[in-house]
C-alpha positions in Angstrom: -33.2 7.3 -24.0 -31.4 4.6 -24.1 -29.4 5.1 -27.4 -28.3 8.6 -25.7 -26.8 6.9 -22.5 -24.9 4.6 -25.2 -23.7 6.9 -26.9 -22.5 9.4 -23.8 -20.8 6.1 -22.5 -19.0 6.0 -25.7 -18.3 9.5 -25.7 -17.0 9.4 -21.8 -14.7 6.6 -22.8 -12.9 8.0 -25.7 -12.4 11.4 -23.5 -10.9 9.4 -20.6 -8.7 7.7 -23.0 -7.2 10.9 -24.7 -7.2 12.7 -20.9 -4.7 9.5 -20.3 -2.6 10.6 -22.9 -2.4 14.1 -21.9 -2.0 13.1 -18.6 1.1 10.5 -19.4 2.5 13.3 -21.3 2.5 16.1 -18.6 3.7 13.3 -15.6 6.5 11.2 -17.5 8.3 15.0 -17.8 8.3 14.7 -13.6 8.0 10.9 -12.8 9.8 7.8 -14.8 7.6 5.9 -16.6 7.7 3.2 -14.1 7.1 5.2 -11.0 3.5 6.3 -13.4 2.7 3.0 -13.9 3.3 2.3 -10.1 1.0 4.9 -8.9 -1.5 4.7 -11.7 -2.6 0.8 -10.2 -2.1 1.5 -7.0 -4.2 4.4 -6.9 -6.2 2.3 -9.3 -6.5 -0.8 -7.1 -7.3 1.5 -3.9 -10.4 2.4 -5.4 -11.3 -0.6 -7.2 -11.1 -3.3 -5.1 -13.7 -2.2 -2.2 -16.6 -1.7 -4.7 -15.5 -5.0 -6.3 -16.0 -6.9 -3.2 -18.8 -4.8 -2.0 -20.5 -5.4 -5.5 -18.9 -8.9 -6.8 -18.2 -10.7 -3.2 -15.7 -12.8 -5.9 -14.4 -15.9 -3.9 -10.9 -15.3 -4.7 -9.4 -18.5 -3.4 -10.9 -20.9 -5.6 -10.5 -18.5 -8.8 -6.7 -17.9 -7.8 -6.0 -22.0 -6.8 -7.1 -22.9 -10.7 -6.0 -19.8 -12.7 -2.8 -18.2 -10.9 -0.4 -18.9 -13.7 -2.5 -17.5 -16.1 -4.0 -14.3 -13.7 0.5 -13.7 -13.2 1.0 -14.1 -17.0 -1.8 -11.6 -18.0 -0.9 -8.7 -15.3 2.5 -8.9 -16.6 1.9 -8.8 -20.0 -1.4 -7.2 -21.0 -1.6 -5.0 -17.8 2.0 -3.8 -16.4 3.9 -3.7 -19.6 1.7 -2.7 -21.9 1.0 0.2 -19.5 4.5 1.1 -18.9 5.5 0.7 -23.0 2.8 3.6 -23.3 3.9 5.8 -20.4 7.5 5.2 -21.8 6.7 6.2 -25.4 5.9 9.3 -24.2 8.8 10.3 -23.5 10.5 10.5 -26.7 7.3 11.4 -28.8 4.6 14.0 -28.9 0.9 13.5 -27.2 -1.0 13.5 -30.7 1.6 11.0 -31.9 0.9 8.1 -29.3 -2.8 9.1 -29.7 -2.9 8.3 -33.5 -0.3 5.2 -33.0 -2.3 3.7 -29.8 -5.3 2.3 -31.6 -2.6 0.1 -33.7 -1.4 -1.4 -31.2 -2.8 -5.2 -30.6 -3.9 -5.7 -27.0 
């Protein structure tokens, strides 16, 4: 039973990933790129941050006092613009295209 949920997780992952890409390629025709990366984390924090401190209970002070530098540095690098680069892409290339070049790409 086990080896069956892994695998479904696996499954569910790589179909949320390529819905992503669909999904990028049908908004950026409406929205700028940065207006979908914008409402992607909102919408994204909105939903994640009750169950986070329903399930976690972090205690944000002290993790924010000794990391902030690094926590800034990260969401800007690894989060927003690596978000926005593949929104933006889209743009100028096909669906398939970004699908077959994203794996590539060091995160």
């Amino acid at each position: 039973m086990v080896k069956y949920k892994a695998w479904t997780f696996l499954i569910g992952a790589n179909l949320f990933w390529a819905g992503n890409i669909i999904f990028g390629k049908l908004i950026v025709a409406e929205l700028p790129a940065e207006w979908t990366v914008f409402l992607r984390w909102v919408v994204g924090l909105i939903l994640l941050i009750p169950i986070a401190q329903f399930i976690e209970k972090p205690s944000g002070d002290q993790i924010w006092r000794n990391n902030w530098v690094l926590i800034i540095l990260l969401a800007t690098l690894s989060i927003v613009l690596y978000t926005y680069l593949s929104y933006a892409s889209l743009q100028f290339t096909s669906a398939t295209n970004s699908a077959l070049l994203l794996p590539l790409r060091l995160v």
